[in-house]
N, C-alpha and C positions, 0 to 999 in steps of 0.2 A: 504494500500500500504506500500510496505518496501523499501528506497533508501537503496543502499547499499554502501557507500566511500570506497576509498584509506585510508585516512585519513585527518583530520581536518588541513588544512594546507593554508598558503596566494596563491592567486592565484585567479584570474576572473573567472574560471569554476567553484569553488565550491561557489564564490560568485552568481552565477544566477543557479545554480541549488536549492540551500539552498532556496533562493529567489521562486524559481518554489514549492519547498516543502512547504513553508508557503503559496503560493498563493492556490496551491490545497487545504491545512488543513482548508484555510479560503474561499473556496466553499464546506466544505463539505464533504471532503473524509479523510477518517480516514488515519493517516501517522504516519510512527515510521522509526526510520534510524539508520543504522547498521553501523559502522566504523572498519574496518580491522586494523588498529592502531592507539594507544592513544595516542603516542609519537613519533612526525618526527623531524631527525635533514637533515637539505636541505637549503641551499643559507647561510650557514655560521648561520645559528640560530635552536636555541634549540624552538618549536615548542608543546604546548601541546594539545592537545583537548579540555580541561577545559577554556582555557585559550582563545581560539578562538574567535572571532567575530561570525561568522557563528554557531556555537555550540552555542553561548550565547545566541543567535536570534532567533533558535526552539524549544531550550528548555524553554525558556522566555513565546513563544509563546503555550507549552504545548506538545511538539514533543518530544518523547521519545526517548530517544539517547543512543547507547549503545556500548558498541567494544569488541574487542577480545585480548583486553588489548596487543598488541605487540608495538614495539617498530621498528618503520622506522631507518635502520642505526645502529641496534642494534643486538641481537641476534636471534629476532626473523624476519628475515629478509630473508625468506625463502619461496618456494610455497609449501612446505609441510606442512598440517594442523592436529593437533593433535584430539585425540577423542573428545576432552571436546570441541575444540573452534570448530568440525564440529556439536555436540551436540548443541550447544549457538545457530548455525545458523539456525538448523532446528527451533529450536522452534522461531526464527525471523519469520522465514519465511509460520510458521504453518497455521496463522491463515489471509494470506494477499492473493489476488486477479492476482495484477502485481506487480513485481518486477521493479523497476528504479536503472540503473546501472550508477554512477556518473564516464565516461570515462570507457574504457574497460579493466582495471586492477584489478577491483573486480571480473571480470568474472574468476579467477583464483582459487576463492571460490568457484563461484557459479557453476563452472565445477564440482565439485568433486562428487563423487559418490554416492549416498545411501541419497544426500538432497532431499527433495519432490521438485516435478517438477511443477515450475512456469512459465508461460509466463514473458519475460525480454524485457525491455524497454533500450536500450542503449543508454546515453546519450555523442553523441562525439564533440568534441571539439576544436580540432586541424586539422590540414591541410596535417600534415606527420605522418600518420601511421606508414610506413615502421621504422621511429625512434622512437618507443613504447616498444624497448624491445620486449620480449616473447607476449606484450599484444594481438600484432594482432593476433597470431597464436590463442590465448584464442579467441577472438571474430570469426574466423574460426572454432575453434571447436563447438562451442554454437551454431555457427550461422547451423553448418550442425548435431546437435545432435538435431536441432527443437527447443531450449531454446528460442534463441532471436525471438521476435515476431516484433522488429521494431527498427531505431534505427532512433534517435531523432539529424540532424547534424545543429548546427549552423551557419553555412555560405552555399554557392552554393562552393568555395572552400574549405569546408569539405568532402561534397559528393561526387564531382568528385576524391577525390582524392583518398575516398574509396572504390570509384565503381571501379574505376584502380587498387584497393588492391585488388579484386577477391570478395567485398562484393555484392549481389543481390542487383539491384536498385530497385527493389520494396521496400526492406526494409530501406528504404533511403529517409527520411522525411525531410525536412529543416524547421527549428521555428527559424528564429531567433532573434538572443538575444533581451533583452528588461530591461528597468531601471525603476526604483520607481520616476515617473515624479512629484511628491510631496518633493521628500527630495535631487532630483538632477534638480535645476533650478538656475537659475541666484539669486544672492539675496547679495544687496549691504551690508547689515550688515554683514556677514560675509567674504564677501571681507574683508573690516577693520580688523575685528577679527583676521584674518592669519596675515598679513600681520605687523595687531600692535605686533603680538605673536614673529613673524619672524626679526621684527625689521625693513620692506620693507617701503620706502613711498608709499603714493597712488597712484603717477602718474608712479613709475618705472615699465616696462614690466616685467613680471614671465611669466619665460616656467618650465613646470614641466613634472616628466617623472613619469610615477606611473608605476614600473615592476618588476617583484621578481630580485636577481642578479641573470642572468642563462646567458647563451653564447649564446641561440638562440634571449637574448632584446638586443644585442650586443649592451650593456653598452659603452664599448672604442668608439664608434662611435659618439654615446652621447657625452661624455667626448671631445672629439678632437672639435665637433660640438660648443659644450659650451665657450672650448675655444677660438672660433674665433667666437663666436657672443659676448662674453663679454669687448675683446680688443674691440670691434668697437660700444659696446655699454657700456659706463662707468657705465650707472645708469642699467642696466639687471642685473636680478638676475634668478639663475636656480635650480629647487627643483630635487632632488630624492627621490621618495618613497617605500616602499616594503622590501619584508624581503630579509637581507642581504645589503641594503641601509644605513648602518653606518659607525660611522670610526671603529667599533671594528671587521670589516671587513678587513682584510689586503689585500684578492684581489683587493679588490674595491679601498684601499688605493694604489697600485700599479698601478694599472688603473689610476687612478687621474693623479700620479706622472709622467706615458709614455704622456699622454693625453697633459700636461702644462710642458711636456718637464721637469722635474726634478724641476719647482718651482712652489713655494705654488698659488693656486689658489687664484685668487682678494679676502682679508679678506670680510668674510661678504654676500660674493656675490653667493656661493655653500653652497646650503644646504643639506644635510644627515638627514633626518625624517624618516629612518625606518618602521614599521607596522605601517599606522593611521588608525585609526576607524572611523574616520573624513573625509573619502576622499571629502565630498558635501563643505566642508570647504575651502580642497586644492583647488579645480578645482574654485570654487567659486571666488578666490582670488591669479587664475593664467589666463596669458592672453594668453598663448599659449599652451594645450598638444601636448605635443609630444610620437611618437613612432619610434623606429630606430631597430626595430627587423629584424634579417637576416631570420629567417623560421621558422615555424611550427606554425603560429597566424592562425588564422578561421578569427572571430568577434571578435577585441579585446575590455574588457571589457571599459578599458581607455577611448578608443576614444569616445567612447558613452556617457558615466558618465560625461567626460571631457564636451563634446560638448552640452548637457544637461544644464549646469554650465555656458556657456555662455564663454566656452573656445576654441578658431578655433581648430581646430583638423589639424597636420602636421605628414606625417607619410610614411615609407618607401611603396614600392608596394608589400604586404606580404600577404597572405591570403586573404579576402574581403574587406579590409582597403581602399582601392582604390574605392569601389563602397558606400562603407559605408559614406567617408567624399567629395563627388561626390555632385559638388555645395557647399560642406560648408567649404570646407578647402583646404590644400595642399597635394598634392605625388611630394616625392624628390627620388632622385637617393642616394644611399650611399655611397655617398660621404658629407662631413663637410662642405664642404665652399658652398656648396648646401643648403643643409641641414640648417645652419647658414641666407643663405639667402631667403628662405623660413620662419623660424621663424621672421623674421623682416618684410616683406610680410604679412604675418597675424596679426602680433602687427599692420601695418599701416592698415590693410583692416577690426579688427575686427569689429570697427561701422558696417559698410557696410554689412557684413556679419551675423551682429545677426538678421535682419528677414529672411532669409533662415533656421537659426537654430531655431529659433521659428517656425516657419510653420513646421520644420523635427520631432517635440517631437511627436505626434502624432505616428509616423513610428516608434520610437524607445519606444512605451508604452512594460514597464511590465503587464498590464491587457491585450493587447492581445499576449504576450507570453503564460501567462500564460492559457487563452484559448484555444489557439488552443495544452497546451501538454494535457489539461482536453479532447481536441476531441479528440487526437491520443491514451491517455489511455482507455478512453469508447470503440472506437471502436476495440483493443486490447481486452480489457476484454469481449467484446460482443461476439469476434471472440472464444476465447475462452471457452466460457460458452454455446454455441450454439450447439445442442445437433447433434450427426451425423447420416447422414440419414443411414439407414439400404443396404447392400448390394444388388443389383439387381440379381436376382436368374436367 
């Protein structure tokens, strides 16, 4: 099999897809992945592939990784593909079964002319097509050139919202998401750990937001949210993480500044942590996630991870978020003093609420993600390999 990326970049989709590609390599099917750029700059950060979490994790585990060396944001920033990088793909793609398209923006590759024709697995992610750029037209084209053979949607509000985009519901599977129930659990030693890192005592509440800076985690909402749960809670502390989560972010420092009104936030009490490789650590030794995205979430990865960790899960009505922390946590309206008083609601309820989240790991296993995309690619590849009866004369 050959996944084919966007590019190696922060973000929940390529962390459970990457995730999906070691679970297949380690049942047994041979996997190599193909990356359309080496270099992304996105959320205020310089971005490499080398440098990734995800890239570090397949190739670690023996997954040949390879790209077409451009550059997201750069000059090669173009749907036109030159001879050599349509040459590089053919021979990706020479020697594999089905193709796995990580979101429908590689399909802008795999459209192009004169590659051998594979059956395509698309895997989608988000909840608003219609904001995809040119992508959806690419997954319309594919999807009526006979490429796509299925596509793989992570929430029930992924699919309806691409069967409304003019895609076949036959080709309209939903797996959804799933976490490594070994390295996302409760685990008081690492509480400590963060929090002695962080500077936090042990008894003060953490809400932590884990989301790239982008306008659809509608950060300022956060930010105003923060603000008026920290005035009423002296000892709260609130984490951001993800790329474009620093101060050498000037939006995000503007954002702070409209949020707390032009003064500095409580010393000590906001944190800006950036890209962690450590999120079982965050969650671990936060006692509320949160989510305050305006549109285009499915399954966010967060709340999962978060709630995994033995953190309530708080979070706008976006995507499947609502059915997701359904018994285990809160849906606020966006609005702040909402929002604010739903975090302090789950700090008082999380006792209460960790045997619901213990009984829910089960439902959110990465082993049966990852089975049931091992059934949809067999029965993919079967469909394809199955020889066609002869004409009736």
């Amino acid at each position: 099999m050959l996944s084919v990326y966007e590019g190696f970049f922060s973000g929940g989709a390529r962390i459970v897809h990457s995730d999906v590609v070691l679970g297949l390599r380690e049942g047994g099917q041979y996997q190599r992945v193909l990356s359309v750029y080496a270099e992304v700059h996105r959320e205020a950060t310089r971005q490499l592939m080398e440098d990734d979490a995800c890239y570090r994790a397949l190739t670690a585990a023996g997954v040949g990784v390879g790209s077409l060396g451009r550059t997201l944001g750069g000059r090669g920033d173009s749907a036109v593909f030159s001879g050599p990088e349509l040459a590089e793909t053919a021979r990706a793609m020479a020697d594999v079964d089905v193709i796995l398209s990580l979101k429908e923006q590689p399909l802008s590759l795999l459209n192009q002319a004169g590659l051998p024709r594979r059956p395509v697995v698309v895997a989608l992610h988000r909840s608003d097509p219609e904001n995809q750029g040119p992508a959806l037209d690419e997954l319309r084209t594919a999807i009526a050139d006979g490429t796509v053979a299925a596509c793989v949607c992570c929430a029930e509000s992924t699919r309806a919202a691409y069967q409304a985009a003019g895609v076949p519901a036959e080709l309209l599977h939903v797996i959804p998401n799933g976490v490594d129930l070994v390295r996302f659990r409760p685990d008081p030693a690492r509480r400590v750990a963060l929090r002695a890192e962080l500077g936090i005592p042990d008894t003060a509440p953490v809400v932590v937001l884990a989301a790239r800076y982008a306008a659809m985690k509608n950060v300022p909402l956060f930010l105003r949210a923060a603000r008026a749960w920290l005035r009423d809670r002296p000892d709260g502390h609130v984490l951001l993480c993800g790329a474009g989560m620093t101060g050498a972010n000037a939006e995000l420092g503007a954002d702070i500044a409209d949020a707390f009104g032009g003064e500095c936030p409580p010393a000590g009490r906001v944190h800006l942590l950036g890209v962690r490789r450590d999120m079982e650590v965050v969650y671990a030794g936060s006692d509320v996630v949160a989510l305050t995205s305006s549109w285009g979430e499915a399954a966010p990865l967060c709340l999962i991870e978060g709630m995994m960790c033995g953190a309530v899960p708080v979070t706008t009505d976006v995507g499947d978020s609502s059915a997701i922390v359904n018994g285990l946590g809160f849906v606020t309206p966006p609005d702040p003093q909402a929002v604010a008083r739903a975090w302090d609601e789950a700090v008082a309820g999380r006792g209460a609420l960790a045997p619901a989240l213990a009984a829910a790991r089960e439902r959110f296993s990465r082993t049966r993600m990852i089975a049931s995309y091992a059934e949809l690619i067999d029965r993919v590849h079967a469909g394809a390999t199955r020889p066609s009866l002869p004409e009736t004369l």
